[in-house]
N, C-alpha and C positions, 0 to 999 in steps of 0.2 A: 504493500500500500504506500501510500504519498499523499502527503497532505498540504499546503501550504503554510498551512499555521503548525509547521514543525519547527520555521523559523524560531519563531516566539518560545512553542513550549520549550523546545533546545537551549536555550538560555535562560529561561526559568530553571531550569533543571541544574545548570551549570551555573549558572550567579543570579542566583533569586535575589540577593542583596541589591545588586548593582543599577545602579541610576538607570532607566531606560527612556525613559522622557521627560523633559523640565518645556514648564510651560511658563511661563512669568519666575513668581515666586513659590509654583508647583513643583515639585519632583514625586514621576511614580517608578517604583520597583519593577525588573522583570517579572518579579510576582505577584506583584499587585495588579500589572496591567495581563497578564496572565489567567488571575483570580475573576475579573470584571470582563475577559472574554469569555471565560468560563459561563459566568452567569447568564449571558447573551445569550451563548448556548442554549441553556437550559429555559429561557425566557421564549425561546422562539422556538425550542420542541414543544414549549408549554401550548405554546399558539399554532402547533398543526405546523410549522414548516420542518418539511421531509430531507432527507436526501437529492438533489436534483434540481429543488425549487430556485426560484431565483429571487434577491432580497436586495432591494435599491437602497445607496446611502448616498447620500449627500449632506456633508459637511467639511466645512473648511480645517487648515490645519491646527487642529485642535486635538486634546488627549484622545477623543472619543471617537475620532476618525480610524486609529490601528485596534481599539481595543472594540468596538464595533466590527468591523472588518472581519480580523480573525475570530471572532467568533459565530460569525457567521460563517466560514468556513468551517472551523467546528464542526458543526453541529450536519455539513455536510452539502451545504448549499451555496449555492456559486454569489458572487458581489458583483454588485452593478451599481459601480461607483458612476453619480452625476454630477455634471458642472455645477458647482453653488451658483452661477449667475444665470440660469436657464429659469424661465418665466414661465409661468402655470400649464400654456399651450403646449410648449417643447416639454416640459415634464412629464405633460399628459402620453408624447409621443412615444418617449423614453420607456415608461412603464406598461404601456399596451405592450411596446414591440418584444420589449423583453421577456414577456408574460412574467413581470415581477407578480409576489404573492405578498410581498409585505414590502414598507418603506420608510427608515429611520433617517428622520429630517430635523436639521439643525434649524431653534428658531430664529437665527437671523441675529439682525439689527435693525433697528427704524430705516437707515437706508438701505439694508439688503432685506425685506419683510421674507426671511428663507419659507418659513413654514406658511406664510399666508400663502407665497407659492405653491409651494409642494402639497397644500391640503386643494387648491384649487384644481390642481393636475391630479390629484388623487382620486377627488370626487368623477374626474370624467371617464377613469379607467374601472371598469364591474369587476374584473377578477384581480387587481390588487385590495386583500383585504384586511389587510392591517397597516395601520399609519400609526406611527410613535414620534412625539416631539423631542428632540434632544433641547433642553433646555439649559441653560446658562450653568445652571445652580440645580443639580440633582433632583436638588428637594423641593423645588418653586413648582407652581400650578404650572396646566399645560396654559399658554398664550391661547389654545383655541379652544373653545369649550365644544365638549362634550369626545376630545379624542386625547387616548393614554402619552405618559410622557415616558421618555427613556428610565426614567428613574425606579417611575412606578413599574414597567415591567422589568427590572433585574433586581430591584430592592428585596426581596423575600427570597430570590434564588441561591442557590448553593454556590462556593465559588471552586465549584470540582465537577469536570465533565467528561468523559469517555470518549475523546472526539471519536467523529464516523470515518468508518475506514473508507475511504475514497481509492480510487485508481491512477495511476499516473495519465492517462488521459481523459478522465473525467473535469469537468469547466468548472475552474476555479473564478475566474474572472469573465466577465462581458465586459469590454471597455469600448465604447461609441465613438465611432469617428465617422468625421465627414468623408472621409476616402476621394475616390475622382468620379463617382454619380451620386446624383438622388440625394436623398434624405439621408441623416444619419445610421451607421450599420453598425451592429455592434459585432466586434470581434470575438468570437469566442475562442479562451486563452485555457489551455487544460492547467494541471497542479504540475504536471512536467513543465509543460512553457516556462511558468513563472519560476518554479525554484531553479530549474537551473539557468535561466536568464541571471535571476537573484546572484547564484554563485557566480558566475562566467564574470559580473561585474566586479564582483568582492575583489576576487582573483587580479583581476585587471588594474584595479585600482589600489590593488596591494592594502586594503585593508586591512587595517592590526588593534586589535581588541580594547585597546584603549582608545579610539578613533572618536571623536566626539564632531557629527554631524549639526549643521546651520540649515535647517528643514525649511527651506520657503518657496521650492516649486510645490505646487497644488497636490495634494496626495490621492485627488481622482483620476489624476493623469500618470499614466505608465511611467514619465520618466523618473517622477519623484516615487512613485511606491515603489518602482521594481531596487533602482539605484541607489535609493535611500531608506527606507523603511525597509523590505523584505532584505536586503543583501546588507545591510547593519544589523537588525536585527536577527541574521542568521550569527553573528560574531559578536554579539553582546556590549555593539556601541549606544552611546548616548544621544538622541535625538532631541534639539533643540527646536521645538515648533515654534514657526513664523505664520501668522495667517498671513500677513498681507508682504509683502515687497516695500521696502525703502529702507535708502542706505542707512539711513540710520537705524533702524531694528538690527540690520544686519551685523553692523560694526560694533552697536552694542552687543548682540548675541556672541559675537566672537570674542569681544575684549573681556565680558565677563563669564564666560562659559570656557571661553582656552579653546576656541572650535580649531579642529583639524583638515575639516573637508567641508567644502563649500560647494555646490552640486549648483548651474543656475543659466540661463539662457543668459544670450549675448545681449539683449538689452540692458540685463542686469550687471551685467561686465560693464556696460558701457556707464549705467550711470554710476557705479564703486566707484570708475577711474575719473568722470566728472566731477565725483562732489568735492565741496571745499566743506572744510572742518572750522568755520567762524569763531565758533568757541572753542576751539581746542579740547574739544570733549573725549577724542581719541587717541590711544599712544598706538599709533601705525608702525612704528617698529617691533612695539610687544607684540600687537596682533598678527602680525609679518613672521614673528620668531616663530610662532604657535601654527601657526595657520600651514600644512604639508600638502594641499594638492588642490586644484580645481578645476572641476567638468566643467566642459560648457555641450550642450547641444541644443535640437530644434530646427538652428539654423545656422549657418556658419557665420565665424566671430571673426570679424577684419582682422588683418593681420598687425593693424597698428594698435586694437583694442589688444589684443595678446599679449605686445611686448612692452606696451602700458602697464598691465597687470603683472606681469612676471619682474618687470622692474618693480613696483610700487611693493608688493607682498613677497618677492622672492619666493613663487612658487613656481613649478610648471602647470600649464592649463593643458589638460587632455580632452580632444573633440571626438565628440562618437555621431553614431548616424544607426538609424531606425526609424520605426514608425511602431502606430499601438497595435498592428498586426502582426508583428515583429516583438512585442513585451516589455522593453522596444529596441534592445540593444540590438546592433548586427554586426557593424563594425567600429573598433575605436584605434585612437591613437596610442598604442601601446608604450610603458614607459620603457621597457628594455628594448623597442626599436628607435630607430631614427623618425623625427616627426618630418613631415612634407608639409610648408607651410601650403594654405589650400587644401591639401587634402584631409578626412574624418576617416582616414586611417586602413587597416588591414581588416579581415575577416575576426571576428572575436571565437572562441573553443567551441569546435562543434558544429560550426555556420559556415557558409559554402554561399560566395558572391561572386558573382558572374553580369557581365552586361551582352545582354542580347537582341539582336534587329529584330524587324518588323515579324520574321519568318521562326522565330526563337530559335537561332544560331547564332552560337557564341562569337563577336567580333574580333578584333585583333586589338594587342596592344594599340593602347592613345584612339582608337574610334570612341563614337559615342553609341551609347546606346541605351535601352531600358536597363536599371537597374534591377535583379533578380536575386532570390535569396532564398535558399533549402536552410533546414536546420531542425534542431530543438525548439528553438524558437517561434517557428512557422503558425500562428493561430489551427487553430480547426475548422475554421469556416464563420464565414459572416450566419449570426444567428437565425435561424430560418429564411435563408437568402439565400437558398444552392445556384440561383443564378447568377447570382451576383459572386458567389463563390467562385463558381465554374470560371466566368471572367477574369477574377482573380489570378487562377493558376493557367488561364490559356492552355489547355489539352497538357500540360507537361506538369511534373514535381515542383514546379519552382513556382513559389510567389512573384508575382511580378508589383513593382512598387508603382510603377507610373512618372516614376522619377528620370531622371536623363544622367546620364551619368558614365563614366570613361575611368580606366584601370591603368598603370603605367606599369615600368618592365618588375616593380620589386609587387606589384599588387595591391598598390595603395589605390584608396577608391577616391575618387573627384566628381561632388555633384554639380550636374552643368546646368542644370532647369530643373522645371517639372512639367511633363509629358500635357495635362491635363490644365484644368484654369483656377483649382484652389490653393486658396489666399492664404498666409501666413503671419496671423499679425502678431507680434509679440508674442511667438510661440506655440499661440492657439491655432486648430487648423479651422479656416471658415470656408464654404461649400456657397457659390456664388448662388446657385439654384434654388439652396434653400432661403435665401434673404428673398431674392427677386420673387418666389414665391409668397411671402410674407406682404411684400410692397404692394404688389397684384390685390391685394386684398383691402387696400386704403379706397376709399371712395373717390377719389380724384383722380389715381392711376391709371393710366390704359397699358401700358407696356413699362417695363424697367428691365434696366441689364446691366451688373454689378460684376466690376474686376478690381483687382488689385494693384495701386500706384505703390511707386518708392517713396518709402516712408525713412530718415534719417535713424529715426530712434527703435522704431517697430517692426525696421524692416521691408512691411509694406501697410499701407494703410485700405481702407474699402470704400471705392466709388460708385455711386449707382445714377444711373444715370435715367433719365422721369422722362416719360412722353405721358399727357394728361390727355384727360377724356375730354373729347368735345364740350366747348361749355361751361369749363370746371376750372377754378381758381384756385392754388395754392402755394406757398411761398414754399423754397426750399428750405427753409429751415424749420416751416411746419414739419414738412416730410421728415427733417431729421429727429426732430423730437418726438414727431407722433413712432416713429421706428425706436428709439430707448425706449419704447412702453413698451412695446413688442416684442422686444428682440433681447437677448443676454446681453451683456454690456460689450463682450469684445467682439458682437458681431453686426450692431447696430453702427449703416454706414455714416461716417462722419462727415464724407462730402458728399451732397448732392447737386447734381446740375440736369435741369430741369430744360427739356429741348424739344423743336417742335416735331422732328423725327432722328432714329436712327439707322444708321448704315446697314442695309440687312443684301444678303443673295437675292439670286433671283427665285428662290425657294423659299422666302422668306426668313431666314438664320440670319440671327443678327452679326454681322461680322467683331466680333471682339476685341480680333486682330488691329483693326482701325481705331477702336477707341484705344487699345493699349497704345497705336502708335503715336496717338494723339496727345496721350496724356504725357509719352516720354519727351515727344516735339517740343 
C-alpha cells in the first residue's frame, strides 16, 4: 500500500516533538498536526465519506490547510484543493465536476467573504453534501447559520486513526487546471505521482532535516504542496506559513524563523530584489548567512533577477519546469550539474523529456518542438474527460504539454512558447475561453476575445477586448469592474478596450494573432 499522508505520519513517528508549523506566534508539533489529521479522519468517516470519495478544500496558507489535507487522505479519499479566490459560480463548477461529496471552506475575511463563496457554490451543486466552515478561532460560531464549522466536526473525535490502505495508483489528488481547452480539468494525480514527485524534489534540492521552509506559494497549487509541504514534511522540516506575498512577511519570516529555503515565482524574486528597507528593519546579511537555497519556477526568472539575488542572499537559485499534470516537477536545474543560464534544466529521477513534431517524432538537437514527458509523475487522466485525456497523450505514452520547447547536446531543456493561447499571470494559469465566456454573459457584450500582453512584473497581464450589442452603452471600466465581481481576482481582465469590430477569418475565428500583434506594435 501507499498512502500520501505517510509523509506526515513518518515524522510523527520519528520527531513527534519537533516544530512542524509556526504560524505567527503559533507553533504545532509533528504530532499535534498528526493528532488533528487524525481527527479529520474520523470526522468524515463519521459523515459517510468512503474510500474513493472526493472532498474539496479551500483554504489559504494556514495551519488547517496540511492538517485538513492529510486527513483527508487518511481516511482514504482523494483532495480537491481550490483556489481561495474562485467566486461562488466557478466553485459551483469545481465541485459538480469533481463529484466532491463534502467541502471544508475557510471563512475568509470581509474582503475575501471565502465561505459566503463557497456556501453559495455549494448550495448549486445536489451531490456535495456536507459543507464545514473552517473558522478563524476553532471554537467561534459558524459565520453562516445553520451549516457545521471545522471545529465542531473534529472537537469530540479521537486523535488516533487507522489510515485506509490505498494503492499506489489510487487518486490522491484532483488538482484543476486551465490546460490549453475549455473549462477547467482537473488532473487526476494517484499517491505514486505525489510521493515520489514529493521525494524526487527533496532529493534534488538536497534537503536536510533541519531545513526550515518560508511557505508562501499557495498550498492549493502543486508547486507549493508537492515542493514544500509533502517533500518537507516527508524529512521533518519546519514550515513557516505565509498566507499572502510581501517582502516584508517574507524577510520577516526569515530573519526570525532562520529560514533555509525559500521556494517562490519570479515575480517574487523580483520584488525581494526591489525592495528598499527604509527603516532598517532587516539585517540582510544575517538572513543571507541563514538563508541555503532558492526555487524559483512557473515561469522563467530573467537572468539579471538571478544574479540580483544570488549577489544580494549569496545563495544559488535552482529553476524547475512542470505543470499540475506533471505534480509538477519534470525537470530542474540540478545542483551537482552545471546551470545553463535560460535553461529549467535536465530530466529530474524517473522522468523521461523528449521534444516532438507535429507527427510525434522525436526532433534533433536545438529544433523546436512540443515538449513531452513519460514518468512517475504522469497524472492518470483529466477526471472524467477521456477525451480530453486521449488528446493529452496523442495515440502515444507521453504527455504532451502544449509547450514549445528545444533540448541542447548535454539535454538541458529550453522553453520557447507555448503551443496554445493560455495566459500566465503571476504564476497562475488563466484559460482565455473561460473569461470571454464569462464576459458573453454581461448584458452589453456581443462578442469578447481575451489574450495575454507583456506585463513587466506578472509577466503577462489579461486583455479583453469588447465589441457591444447594438444599442448598448458601457464604459470600459464598467466592464472591468463588473468582471472583479465575477471572476477570481487573478483572472479578472485589467485592461479593456472596447471596439466596434474585431479581426476574424473568413470562417469567422477571431484572429488572435493580430491583436497579439497589435498589442506588441
Amino acid at each position: 500500500m501507499l498512502n500520501l499522508a505517510a509523509v506526515l505520519e513518518h515524522s510523527a513517528k520519528e520527531v513527534p516533538g519537533k516544530t512542524a508549523l509556526v504560524f505567527g506566534d503559533k507553533r504545532f508539533t509533528y504530532e499535534q498536526v498528526n493528532a488533528v489529521a487524525n481527527q479529520v479522519a474520523n470526522g468524515l468517516a463519521a459523515a459517510g465519506i468512503t474510500k474513493g470519495d472526493k472532498v474539496a478544500l479551500s483554504c489559504p496558507n494556514l495551519p488547517y490547510f496540511p492538517m485538513i489535507y492529510y486527513g483527508i487522505l487518511k481516511a482514504g479519499a482523494a483532495v480537491v484543493p481550490l483556489n481561495v479566490l474562485l467566486k461562488g459560480r466557478e466553485i459551483a463548477y469545481h465541485l459538480k465536476d469533481s463529484e466532491a461529496k463534502a467541502f471544508f471552506c475557510f471563512q475568509g475575511t470581509l474582503e475575501l467573504p471565502m465561505a459566503q463563496e463557497g456556501w453559495a457554490g455549494f448550495k448549486e451543486v445536489e451531490g456535495c453534501q456536507h459543507f464545514w466552515v473552517v473558522t478563524a478561532d476553532p471554537a467561534a460560531a459558524s459565520p453562516i447559520e445553520g451549516t457545521m464549522t471545522f471545529g465542531e466536526l473534529v472537537g469530540k473525535q479521537a486523535p488516533t486513526f487507522d489510515t485506509v490502505v490505498t494503492q499506489f495508483e489510487d487518486t490522491a489528488v484532483i488538482l484543476y487546471t486551465s490546460g490549453t481547452t475549455g473549462f477547467p480539468k482537473g488532473a487526476e494525480l494517484s499517491h505514486a505521482n505525489m510521493t515520489l514527485n514529493a521525494m524526487a524534489t527533496r532529493d534534488i534540492i538536497q534537503m536536510q532535516p533541519e531545513d526550515v521552509h518560508a511557505l508562501v506559494l499557495p498550498l492549493f497549487h502543486s508547486f507549493g504542496q508537492t515542493c514544500q509541504m509533502n517533500a518537507g514534511f516527508s524529512i521533518g522540516n519546519t514550515l513557516v506559513l505565509i498566507p499572502r506575498f510581501t517582502p516584508d512577511a517574507v524577510l520577516s519570516a526569515m530573519q526570525e524563523e532562520k529560514v533555509t529555503i525559500f521556494v517562490g515565482v519570479p515575480t517574487m524574486y523580483w520584488a525581494l530584489l526591489a525592495y528598499e528597507d527604509k527603516e532598517n528593519r532587516f539585517d540582510i546579511k544575517a538572513i543571507a548567512d541563514t538563508l541555503r537555497i532558492g526555487v524559483s519556477g512557473a515561469s522563467s526568472l530573467p537572468l539579471e533577477i538571478i544574479k540580483g539575488i544570488e549577489a544580494k542572499y549569496s545563495i544559488p537559485i535552482m529553476e524547475g519546469y512542470g505543470l499540475s499534470e506533471t505534480c509538477p516537477v519534470a525537470t530542474f536545474n540540478h545542483l551537482h550539474k552545471e546551470r545553463k543560464p535560460g535553461s529549467v534544466g535536465t530530466p529530474i529521477w524517473g522522468v523521461e523529456v523528449k521534444i516532438f513534431d507535429k507527427e510525434n517524432a522525436e526532433v534533433g538537437v536545438g529544433d523546436v518542438g512540443e515538449i513531452v514527458i513519460r514518468g512517475h509523475n504522469v497524472m492518470k487522466g483529466y477526471y472524467n474527460k477521456p477525451e480530453a485525456t486521449a488528446d493529452a497523450f496523442n495515440g502515444t505514452s507521453w504527455f504532451h504539454t502544449g509547450d514549445l520547447g528545444r533540448k541542447d547536446e548535454d539535454g538541458y531543456v529550453y522553453i520557447v512558447d507555448r503551443v496554445k493561447d493560455m495566459i500566465i499571470r503571476g504564476g497562475f494559469n488563466v484559460y482565455p475561453r473561460e473569461i470571454e465566456e464569462v464576459l458573453m454573459t454581461h448584458p452589453a457584450v456581443s462578442l469578447a476575445s481575451v489574450i495575454g500582453v507583456s506585463h513587466d512584473q506578472l509577466g503577462e497581464e489579461i486583455k479583453a477586448y469588447i465589441v457591444l450589442k447594438e444599442g448598448q452603452q458601457t464604459t470600459e471600466e464598467d466592464i472591468r469592474a463588473w468582471s472583479k465581481d465575477q471572476m477570481a481576482a487573478y483572472k479578472y481582465p485589467r485592461i479593456v478596450e472596447i471596439r466596434d469590430a474585431l479581426p476574424m477569418t473568413a470562417t469567422g475565428k477571431i484572429l488572435k494573432k493580430d491583436l497579439k500583434a497589435e498589442s506588441v506594435g
